[in-house]
C-alpha positions as CSV (number, residue, x, y, z in Angstrom):
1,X,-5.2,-12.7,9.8
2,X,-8.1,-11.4,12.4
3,X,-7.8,-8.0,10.4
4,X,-7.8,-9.6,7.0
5,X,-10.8,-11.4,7.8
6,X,-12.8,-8.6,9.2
7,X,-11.9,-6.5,6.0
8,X,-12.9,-9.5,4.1
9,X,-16.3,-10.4,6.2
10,X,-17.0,-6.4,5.5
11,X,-16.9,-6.7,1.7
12,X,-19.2,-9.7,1.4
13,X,-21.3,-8.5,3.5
14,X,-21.7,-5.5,0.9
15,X,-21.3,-7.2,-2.0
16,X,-18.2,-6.0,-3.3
17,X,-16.3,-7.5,-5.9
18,X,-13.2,-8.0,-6.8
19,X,-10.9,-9.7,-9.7
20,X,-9.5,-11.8,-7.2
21,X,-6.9,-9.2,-6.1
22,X,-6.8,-7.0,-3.0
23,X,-5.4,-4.7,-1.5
24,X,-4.0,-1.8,-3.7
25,X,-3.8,-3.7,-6.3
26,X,-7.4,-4.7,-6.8
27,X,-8.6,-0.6,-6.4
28,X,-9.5,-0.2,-10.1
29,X,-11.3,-3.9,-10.0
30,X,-13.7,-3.1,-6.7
31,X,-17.4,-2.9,-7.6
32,X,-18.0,-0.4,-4.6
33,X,-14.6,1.5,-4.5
34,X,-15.9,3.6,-1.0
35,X,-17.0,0.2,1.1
36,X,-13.4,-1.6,-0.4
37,X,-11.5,0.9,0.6
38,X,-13.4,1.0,3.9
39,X,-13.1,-2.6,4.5
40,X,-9.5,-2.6,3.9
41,X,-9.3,0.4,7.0
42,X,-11.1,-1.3,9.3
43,X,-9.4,-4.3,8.3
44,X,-5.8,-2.6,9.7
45,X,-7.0,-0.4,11.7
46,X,-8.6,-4.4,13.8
47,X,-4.9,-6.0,12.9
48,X,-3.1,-3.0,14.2
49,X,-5.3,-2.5,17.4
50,X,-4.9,-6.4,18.2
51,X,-1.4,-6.1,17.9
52,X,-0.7,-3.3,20.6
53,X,-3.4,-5.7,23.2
54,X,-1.3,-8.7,22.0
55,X,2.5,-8.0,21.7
56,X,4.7,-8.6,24.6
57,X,6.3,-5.6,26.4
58,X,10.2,-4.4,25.8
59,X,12.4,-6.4,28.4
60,X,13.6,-3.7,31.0
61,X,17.9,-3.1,30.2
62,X,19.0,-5.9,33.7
63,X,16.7,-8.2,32.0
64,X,18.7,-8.4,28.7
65,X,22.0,-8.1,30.3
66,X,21.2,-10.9,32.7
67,X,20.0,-12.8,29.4
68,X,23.2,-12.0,27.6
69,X,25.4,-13.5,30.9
70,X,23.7,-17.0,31.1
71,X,24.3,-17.3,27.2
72,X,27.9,-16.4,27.4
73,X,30.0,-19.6,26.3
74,X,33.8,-20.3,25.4
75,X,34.5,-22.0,21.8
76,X,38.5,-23.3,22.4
77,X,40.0,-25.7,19.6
């Protein structure tokens, strides 16, 4: 959402227009085709950088196991 809003902050801030659409989609609509499509990068290129900083490291292999062991339960009719 931090991307989309970036890309989006970026166009009004030049002006650019769309028909409502985005994205792909809205290419052939964009009053300034070279800033849209340059919004949109920075746009993904902020969403994709965030999530690297953000996203939680892979659990290391004990860590799972040991996670998989205290779940382990018996279902006996």
């Amino acid at each position: 959402m931090i991307g989309a809003g970036i890309g989006g902050a970026i166009m009004m801030a030049f002006g650019v227009s769309t028909a409502g659409v985005s994205g792909v989609f809205g290419l052939p609509m964009a009053s300034n085709l070279f800033i849209f499509i340059l919004a949109i990068t920075i746009g993904v290129a902020c969403s994709v950088g965030l999530q690297v900083l953000v996203r939680k490291p892979k659990p290391e292999k004990d860590e799972v196991t040991q996670n998989e062991d205290d779940l382990d339960f018996d279902i006996t009719i």
